[in-house]
C-alpha positions in Angstrom: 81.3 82.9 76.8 84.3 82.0 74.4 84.3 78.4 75.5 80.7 77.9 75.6 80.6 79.1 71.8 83.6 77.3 70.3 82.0 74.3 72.0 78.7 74.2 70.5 80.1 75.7 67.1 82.1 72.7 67.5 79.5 70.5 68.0 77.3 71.7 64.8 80.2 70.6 62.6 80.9 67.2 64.5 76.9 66.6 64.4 76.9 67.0 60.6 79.6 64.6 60.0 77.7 62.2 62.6 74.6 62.7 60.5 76.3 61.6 57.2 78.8 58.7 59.0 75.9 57.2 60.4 73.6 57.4 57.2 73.7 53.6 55.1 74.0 55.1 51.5 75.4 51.6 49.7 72.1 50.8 48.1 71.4 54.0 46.8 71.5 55.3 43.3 71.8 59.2 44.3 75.2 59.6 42.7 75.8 62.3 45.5 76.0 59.5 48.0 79.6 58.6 46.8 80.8 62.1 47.6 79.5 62.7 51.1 82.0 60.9 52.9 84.6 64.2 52.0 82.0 66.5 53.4 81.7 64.7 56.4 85.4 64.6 56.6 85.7 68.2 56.1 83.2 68.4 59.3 84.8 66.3 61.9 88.2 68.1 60.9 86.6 71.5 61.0 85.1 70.6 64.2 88.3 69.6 65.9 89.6 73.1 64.4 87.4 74.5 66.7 87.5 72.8 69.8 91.1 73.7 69.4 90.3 77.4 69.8 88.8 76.5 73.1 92.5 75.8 74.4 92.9 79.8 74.6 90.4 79.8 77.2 92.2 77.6 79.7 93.2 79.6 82.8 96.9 78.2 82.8 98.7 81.3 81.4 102.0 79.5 81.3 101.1 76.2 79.9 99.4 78.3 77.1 102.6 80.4 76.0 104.4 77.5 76.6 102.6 75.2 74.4 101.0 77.7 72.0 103.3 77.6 68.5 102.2 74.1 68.9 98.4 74.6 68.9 98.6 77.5 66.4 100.0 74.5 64.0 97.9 72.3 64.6 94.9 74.8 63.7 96.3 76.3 60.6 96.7 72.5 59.6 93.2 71.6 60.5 91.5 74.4 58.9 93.4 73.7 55.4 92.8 70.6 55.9 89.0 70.6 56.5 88.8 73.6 53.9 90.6 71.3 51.4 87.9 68.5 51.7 85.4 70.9 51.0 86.7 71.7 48.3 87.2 68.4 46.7 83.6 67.5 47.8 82.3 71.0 46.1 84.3 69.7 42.6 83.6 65.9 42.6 79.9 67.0 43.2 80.0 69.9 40.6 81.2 66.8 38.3 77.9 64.8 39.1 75.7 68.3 38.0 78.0 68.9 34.9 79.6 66.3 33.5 81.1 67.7 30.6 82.7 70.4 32.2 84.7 67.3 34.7 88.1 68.2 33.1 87.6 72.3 34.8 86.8 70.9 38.1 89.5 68.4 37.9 92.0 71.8 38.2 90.6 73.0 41.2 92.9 71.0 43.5 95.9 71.5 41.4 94.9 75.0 42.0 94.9 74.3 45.7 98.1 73.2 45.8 99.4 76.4 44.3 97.7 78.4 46.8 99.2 76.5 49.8 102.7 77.4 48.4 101.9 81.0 47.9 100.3 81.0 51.4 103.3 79.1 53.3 106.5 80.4 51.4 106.5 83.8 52.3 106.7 83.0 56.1 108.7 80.0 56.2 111.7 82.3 57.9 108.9 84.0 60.3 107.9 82.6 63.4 105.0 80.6 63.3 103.1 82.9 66.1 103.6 85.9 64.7 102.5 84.6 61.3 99.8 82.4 62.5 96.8 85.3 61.8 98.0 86.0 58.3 98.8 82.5 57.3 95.2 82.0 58.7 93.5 85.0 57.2 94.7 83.8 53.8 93.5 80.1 53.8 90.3 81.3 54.8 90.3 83.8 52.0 91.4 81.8 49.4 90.6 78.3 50.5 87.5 78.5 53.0 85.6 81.2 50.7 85.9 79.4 47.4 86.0 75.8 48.7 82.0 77.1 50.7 80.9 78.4 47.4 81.5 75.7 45.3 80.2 73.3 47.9 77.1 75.4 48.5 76.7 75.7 44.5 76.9 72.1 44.3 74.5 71.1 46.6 71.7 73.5 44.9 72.6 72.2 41.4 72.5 69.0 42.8 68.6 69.1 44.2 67.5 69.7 41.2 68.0 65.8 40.4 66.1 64.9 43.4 62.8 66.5 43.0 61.5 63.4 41.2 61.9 61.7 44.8 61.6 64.3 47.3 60.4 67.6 46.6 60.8 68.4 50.4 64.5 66.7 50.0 65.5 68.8 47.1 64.5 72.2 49.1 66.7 70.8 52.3 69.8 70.8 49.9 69.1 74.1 48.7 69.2 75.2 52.1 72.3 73.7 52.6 73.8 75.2 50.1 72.4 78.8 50.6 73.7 78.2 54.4 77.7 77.0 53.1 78.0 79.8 51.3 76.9 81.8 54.0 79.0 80.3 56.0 82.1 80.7 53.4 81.3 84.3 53.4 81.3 84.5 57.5 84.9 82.8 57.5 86.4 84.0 54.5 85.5 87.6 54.2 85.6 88.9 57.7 88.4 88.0 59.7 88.2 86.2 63.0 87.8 88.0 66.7 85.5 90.8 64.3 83.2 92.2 66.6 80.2 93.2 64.1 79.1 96.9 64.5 75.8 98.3 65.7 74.7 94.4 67.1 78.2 94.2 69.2 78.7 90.6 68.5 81.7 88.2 67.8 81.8 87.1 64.0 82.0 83.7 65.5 78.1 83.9 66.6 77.1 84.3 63.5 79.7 81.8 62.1 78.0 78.9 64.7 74.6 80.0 63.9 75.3 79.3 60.2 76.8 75.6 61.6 73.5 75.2 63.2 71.6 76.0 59.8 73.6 73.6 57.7 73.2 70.9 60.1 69.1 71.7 60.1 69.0 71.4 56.3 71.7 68.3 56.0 69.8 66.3 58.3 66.3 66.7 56.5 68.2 66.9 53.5 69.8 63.2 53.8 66.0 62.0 54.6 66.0 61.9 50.8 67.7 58.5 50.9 65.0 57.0 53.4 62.2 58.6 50.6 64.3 56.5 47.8 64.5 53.7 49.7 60.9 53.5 50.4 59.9 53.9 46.4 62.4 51.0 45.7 60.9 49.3 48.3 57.2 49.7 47.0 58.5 49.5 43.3 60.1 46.3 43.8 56.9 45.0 45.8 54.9 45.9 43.0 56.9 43.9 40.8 57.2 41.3 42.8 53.0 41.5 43.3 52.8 41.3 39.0 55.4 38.2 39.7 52.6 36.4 41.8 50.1 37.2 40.0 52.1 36.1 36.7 52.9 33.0 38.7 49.6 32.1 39.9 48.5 32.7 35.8 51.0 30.3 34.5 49.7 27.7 37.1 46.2 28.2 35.9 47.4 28.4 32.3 47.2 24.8 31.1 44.0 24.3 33.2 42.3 27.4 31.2 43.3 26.0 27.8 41.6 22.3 28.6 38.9 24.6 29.8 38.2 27.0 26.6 39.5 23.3 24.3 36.5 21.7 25.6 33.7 24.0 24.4 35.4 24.6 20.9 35.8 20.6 20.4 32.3 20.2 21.0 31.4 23.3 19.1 33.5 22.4 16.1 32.1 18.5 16.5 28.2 19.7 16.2 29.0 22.4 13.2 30.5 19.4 11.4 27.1 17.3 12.0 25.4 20.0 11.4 26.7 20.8 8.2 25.7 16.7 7.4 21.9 17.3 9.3 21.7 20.2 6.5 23.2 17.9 3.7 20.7 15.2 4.3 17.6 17.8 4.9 17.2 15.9 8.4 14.6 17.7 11.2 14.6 21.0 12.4 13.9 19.5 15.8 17.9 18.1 15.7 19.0 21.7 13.8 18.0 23.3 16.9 19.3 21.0 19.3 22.6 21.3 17.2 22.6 25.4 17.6 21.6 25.4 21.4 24.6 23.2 21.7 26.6 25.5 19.7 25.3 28.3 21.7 26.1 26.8 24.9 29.3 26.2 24.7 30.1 29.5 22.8 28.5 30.8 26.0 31.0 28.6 28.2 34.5 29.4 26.3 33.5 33.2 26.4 32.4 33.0 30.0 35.5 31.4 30.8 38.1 34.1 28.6 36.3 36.9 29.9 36.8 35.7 33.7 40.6 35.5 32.4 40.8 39.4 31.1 39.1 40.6 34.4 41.3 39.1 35.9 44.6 39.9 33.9 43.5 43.7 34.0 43.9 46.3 36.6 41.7 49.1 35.2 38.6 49.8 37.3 39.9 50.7 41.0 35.7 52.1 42.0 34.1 51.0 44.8 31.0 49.6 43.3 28.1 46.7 45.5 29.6 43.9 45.4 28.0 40.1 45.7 31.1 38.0 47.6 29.0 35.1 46.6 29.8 36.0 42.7 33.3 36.2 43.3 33.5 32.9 44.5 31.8 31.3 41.4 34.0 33.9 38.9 37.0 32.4 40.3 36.0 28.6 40.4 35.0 29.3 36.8 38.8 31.0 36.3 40.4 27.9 38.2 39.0 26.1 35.5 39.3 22.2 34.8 41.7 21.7 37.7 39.0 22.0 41.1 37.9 18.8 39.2 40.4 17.1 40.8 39.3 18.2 44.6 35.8 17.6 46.2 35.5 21.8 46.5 31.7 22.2 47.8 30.2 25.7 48.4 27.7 27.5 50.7 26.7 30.7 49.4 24.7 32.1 52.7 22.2 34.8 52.3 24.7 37.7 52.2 24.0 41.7 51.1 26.2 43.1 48.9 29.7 44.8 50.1 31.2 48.0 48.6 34.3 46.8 47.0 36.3 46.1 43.6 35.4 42.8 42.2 38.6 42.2 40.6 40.9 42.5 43.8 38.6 40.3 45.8 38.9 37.7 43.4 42.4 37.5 43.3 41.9 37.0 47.2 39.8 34.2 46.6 42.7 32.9 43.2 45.1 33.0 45.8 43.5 31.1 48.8 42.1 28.5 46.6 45.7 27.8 44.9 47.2 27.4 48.5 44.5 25.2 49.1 45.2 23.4 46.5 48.9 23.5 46.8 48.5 22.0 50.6 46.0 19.6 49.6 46.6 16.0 47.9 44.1 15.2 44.9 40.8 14.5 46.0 41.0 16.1 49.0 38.1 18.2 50.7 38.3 21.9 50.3 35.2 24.4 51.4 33.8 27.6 50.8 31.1 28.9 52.5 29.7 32.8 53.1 27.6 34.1 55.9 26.2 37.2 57.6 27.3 38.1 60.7 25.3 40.8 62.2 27.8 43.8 60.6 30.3 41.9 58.6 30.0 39.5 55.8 32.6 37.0 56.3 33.7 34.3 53.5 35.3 31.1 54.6 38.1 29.0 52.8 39.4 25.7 54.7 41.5 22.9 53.3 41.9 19.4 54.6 45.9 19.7 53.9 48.8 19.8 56.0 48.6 22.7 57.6 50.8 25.3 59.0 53.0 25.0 62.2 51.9 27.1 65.3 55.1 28.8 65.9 55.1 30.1 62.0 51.3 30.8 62.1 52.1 34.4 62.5 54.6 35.2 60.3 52.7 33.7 57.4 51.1 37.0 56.4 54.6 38.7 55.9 56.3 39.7 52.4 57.9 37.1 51.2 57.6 34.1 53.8 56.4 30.9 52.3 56.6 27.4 53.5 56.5 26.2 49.9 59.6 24.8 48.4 62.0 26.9 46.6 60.8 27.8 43.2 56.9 27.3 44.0 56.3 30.6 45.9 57.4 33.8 46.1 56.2 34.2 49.8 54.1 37.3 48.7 50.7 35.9 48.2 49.0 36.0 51.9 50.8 39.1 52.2 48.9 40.5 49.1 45.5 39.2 50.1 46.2 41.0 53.5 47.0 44.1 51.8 43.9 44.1 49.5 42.0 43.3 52.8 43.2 46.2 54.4 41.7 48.1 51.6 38.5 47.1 51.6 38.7 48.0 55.6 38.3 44.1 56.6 40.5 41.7 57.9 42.0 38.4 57.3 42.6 35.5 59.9 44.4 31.9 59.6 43.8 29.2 62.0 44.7 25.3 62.0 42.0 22.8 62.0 41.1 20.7 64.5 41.2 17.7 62.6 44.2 18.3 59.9 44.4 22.0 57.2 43.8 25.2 57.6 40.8 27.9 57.6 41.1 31.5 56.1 38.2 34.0 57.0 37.6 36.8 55.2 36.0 39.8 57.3 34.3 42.7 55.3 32.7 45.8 57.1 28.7 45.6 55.4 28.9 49.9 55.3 30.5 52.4 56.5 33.1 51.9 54.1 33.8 54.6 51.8 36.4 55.1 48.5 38.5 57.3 49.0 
């Protein structure tokens, strides 16, 4: 029965110090992260401690006695030593929770130092058996105890600064801590071999059950780096989603500003003749032609900005009936003077209207029709075409360019992979339309042409699709 429980009680402590060892903390900015290696020091050295005490269960007699001062040194080594890591791993994380107060936990281990003197002087003429239970008693008492509460402390001070990530994460450190210092007060208040009245069992039951505890609430506790890692991981997506879009904008910039310069020219061009048409008292006939001009390409310019701020802003996120065959035109109109360049012909087919949000689909549609263009020379062929298919609407972009090797095909649609040359894509674009896709509960597919390019369908469910 002793073996069996200084085994597993063992085992709890060498676990915890697995679960931190193993744990890649580099990228993370929980300051906490640069003092868990002492804890899991103190763990693998107070597990050893243990293991040791299975050594009295041996059946040798004589090879016990013989060897015994030995392993009573070794333990009373151990134990300081693992106590003394917790200690420093209860003060350096105190320092992270208060930092004004660093120069008070800063004494702590010149305080342990004076208690190992005070503990080891007054038996240095004894023999090390017959002092080994006091010599033990007292580290526990005045190392183990204090070293348990201040790590305990720390660890529920220190949750507090992780609720903003985990609120789960911040409750498993608590736990922790509420378990240490249970487990200080097991090991430093009453002494080992205790056999606790009215239950009848050995202190060192309840001491592994508290192991057990704090390995429970370290292990879910230490999720909280995977939780920061994933809301770095989806804040810098998100940044590098803006970065696209901001790219695929700058592209489009100087394109926009012929587009919008056009209009005005010709607007400013007829106010001037009409301002001589007025001089000169010519015909109404040619006023009005003069302000339906005007009108017109008013009309155009603000057609053309407003495509531009629908675009540029994220603020409706509703599910509203959408017409895939408007999205198309919108974002030819946004593309502006530069599809003049490429022989782009569309097919609207007789489609219904899909639940969806405009805005989203037509960056779909920005960012197909700029990797068309991107893979296809001027005055090449690019199509667009929309049709019903029994349940699904599905939208079809295909480009005469070079298309996109077989063995790649597949990995097109992951975050940043691009084929593009260094500089002209940030590899997150397909990988954006897939995810917008995925939203509206379609699909997106890529296959090479026959002849030479590529072809892009776009798969939306026609109902049964519902915002959540």
């Amino acid at each position: 029965m002793t073996f069996l429980l200084y085994l597993f009680y063992g085992m709890a402590f060498f676990a915890i110090g697995v679960a931190i060892t193993s744990r890649d903390t580099r990228a993370s900015n929980l300051k906490i992260s640069g003092t868990l290696w002492l804890f899991a020091l103190f763990a693998y050295s107070h597990a050893f401690h243990e293991w040791l005490e299975l050594y009295q269960s041996l059946p040798s007699t004589s090879f016990l006695e013989h060897i015994l001062p030995w392993v009573n040194f070794f333990k009373l080594a151990l134990v300081f030593v693992s106590f003394s890591f917790l200690l420093l791993f209860g003060t350096r994380s105190l320092q992270l929770c208060f930092p004004d107060k660093r120069k008070l936990f800063n004494l702590l281990p010149i305080l342990l130092i004076a208690l190992f003197t005070i503990l080891i002087l007054p038996f240095s003429d004894t023999a090390l058996s017959e002092t080994y239970s006091d010599i033990n008693s007292r580290i526990r008492n005045f190392i183990g105890l204090p070293s348990a509460i201040c790590a305990g402390l720390s660890l529920i001070f220190y949750s507090r600064t992780v609720t903003h990530i985990s609120s789960k994460g911040a409750k498993n450190f608590v736990g922790a801590g509420i378990a240490l210092i249970a487990y200080g007060l097991l090991t430093g208040v009453i002494p080992s071999g205790t056999s606790l009245p009215i239950i009848a069992a050995p202190i060192e039951l309840f001491r592994g059950i508290a192991a057990f505890v704090i390995l429970h609430f370290v292990m879910n506790a230490l999720h909280t780096f995977d939780e920061e890692r994933k809301l770095l991981t989806e804040d810098r997506l998100f940044r590098f989603a803006k970065a696209e879009k901001l790219h695929a904008l700058g592209k489009l910039a100087f394109g926009i500003a012929h587009e919008i310069n056009n209009p005005l020219a010709n607007v400013s061009m007829n106010v001037e003749m009409l301002k001589n048409d007025l001089a000169s008292n010519q015909s109404s006939e040619r006023t009005d032609k003069r302000f339906a001009t005007i009108e017109r390409n008013l009309d155009r310019a603000s057609k053309i900005a407003q495509e531009l701020l629908i675009f540029s802003s994220e603020k409706e996120t509703e599910f509203i009936p959408t017409s895939l065959n408007d999205v198309i035109d919108s974002t030819l109109e946004l593309i502006g003077a530069r599809r003049n360049t490429y022989k782009i012909t569309v097919t609207h087919g007789d489609i219904p209207e899909i639940p969806a949000i405009p805005w989203k689909l037509e960056e779909v549609f920005l960012n197909l029709l700029v990797n068309a263009m991107d893979a296809t020379e001027e005055g090449g062929a690019i199509s667009i075409e929309t049709q019903n298919q029994q349940t699904e609407v599905v939208a079809r972009v295909a480009d005469s360019g070079s298309g996109i090797a077989p063995d790649i095909l597949h990995q097109v649609m992951d975050p940043f992979f691009t084929t593009k040359e260094v500089g002209k894509g940030t590899g997150l674009g397909l990988s954006i339309c897939y995810g917008i896709m995925d939203l509206h509960g379609g699909r997106i597919e890529l296959n090479n042409n026959k002849d030479a390019g590529i072809t892009v369908a776009l798969s939306f469910p026609q109902r049964g699709f519902h915002n959540d």
